[in-house]
C-alpha positions in Angstrom: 21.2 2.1 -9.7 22.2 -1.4 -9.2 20.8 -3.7 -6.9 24.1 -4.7 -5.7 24.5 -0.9 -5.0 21.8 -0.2 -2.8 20.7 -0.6 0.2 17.8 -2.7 0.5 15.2 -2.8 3.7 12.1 -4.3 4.1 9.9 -4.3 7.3 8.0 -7.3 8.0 5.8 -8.2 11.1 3.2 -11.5 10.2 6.2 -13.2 8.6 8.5 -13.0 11.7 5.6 -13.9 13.9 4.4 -16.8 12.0 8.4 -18.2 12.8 9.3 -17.1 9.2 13.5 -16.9 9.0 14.5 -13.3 8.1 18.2 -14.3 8.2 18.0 -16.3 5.7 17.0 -13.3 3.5 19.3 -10.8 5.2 22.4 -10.0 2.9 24.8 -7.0 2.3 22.3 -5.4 0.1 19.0 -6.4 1.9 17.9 -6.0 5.9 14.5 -6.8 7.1 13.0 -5.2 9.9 10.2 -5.9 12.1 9.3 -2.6 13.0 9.2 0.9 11.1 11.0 2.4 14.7 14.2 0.1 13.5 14.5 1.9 10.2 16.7 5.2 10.5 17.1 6.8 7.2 15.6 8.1 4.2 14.3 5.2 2.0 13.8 5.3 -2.2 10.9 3.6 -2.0 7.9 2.7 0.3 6.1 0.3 -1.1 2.3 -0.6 0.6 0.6 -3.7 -0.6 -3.0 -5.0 0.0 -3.0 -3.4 3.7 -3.5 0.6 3.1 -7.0 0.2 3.4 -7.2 -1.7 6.9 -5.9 1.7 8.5 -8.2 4.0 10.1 -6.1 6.4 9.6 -3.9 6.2 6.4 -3.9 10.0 5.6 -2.3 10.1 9.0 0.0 7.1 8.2 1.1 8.3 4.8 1.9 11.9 5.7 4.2 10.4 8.6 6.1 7.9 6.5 6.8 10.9 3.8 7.9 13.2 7.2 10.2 10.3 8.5 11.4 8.2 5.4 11.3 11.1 2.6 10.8 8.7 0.0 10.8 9.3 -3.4 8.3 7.1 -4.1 5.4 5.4 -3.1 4.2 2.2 -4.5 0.4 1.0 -4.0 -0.4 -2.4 -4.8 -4.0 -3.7 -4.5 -5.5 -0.4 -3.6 -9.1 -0.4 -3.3 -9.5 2.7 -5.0 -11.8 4.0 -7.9 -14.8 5.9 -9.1 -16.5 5.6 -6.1 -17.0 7.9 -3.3 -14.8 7.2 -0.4 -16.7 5.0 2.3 -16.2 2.5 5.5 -17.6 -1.1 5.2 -16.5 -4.3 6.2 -14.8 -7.5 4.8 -15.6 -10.7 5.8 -12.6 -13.0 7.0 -12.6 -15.9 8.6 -16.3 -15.3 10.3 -15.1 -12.2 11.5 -16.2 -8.8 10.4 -12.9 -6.6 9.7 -13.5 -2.5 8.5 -12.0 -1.7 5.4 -11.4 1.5 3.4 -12.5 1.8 0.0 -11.2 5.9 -1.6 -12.9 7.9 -4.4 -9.6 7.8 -7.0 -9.9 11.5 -7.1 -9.7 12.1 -3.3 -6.8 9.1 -2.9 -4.8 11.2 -6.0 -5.4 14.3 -3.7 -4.1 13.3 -0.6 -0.9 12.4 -2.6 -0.4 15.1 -4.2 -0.7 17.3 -1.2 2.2 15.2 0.2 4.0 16.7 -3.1 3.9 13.4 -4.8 2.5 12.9 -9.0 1.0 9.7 -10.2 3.1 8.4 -12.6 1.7 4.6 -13.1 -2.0 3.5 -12.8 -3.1 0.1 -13.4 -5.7 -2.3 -12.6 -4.9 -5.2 -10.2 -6.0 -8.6 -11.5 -6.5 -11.5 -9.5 -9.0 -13.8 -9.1 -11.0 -14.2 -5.9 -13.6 -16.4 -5.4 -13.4 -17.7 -8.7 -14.6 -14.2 -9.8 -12.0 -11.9 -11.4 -14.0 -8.8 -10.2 -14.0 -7.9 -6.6 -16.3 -9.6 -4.4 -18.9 -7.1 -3.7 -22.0 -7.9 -5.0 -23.5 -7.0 -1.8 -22.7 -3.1 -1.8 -25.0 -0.5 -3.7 -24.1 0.0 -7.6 -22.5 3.6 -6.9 -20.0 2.1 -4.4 -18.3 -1.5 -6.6 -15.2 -1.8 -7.7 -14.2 -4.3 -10.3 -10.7 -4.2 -9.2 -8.0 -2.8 -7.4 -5.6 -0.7 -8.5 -1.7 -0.5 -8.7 -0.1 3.2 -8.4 3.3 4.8 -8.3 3.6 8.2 -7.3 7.0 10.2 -7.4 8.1 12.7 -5.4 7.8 16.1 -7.1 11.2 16.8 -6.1 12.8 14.3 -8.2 14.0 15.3 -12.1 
């Protein structure tokens, strides 16, 4: 499929509300939104980057996008996601004290695959933060560090 032959949407919210101009990005082929209630049919893919793990409740979140959108793929960028059990702490951002997720790989994969969804593409996600290119966490037990993030694409079992 071309990209000239499908039907692009992306929903944004801190873009728009920062005064960012959507229009200028809005074509044919490509339609930003700035809420998931605007979007009213099935989408290819649903791609979540860097936020998944600020959501209480992301099992919730992900079985509802799969019910409403029927993708046939989900995309995770900078997961926090690895050999680790699955836990609550915080991040600190601007002097404030925000939760944050942080899923035992095994659990994440079986959530997923409940949803009828296979892994098809695992990587790390590199970036440097801090000056450190592991994760900032220095400050949580040995059993619960990540070095990085992860990138992941799961398919929808459905899909030859």
């Amino acid at each position: 499929m071309h990209l000239n032959q499908s039907l692009w949407q992306g929903v944004y919210n801190s873009f728009a509300e920062a005064g960012g101009d959507t229009d200028a990005f809005d074509s044919d082929i490509l339609h930003f939104h700035s809420s998931l209630d605007d979007v009213n049919r099935d989408v290819d893919i649903i791609h979540i980057g860097s936020t998944l793990q600020y959501i209480e409740d992301w099992k919730g979140l992900l079985t509802s996008l799969n019910e409403k959108y029927n993708p046939k793929y989900f995309v995770f960028s900078d997961l926090l996601a690895g050999d680790v059990p699955t836990f609550v702490s915080h991040q600190i951002f601007y002097d404030k004290k925000i939760a944050i997720n942080i899923y035992d790989l095994k659990d994440f994969k079986g959530v997923i695959n409940y949803l009828s969804f296979i892994l098809i593409y695992d990587s790390y996600f590199q970036t440097r933060i801090l000056e450190q290119d592991n994760l900032p966490n220095s400050a949580l037990p040995d059993g619960y560090r990540l070095k990085h993030s992860r990138n992941m694409i799961f398919k929808n079992n459905e899909i030859k």
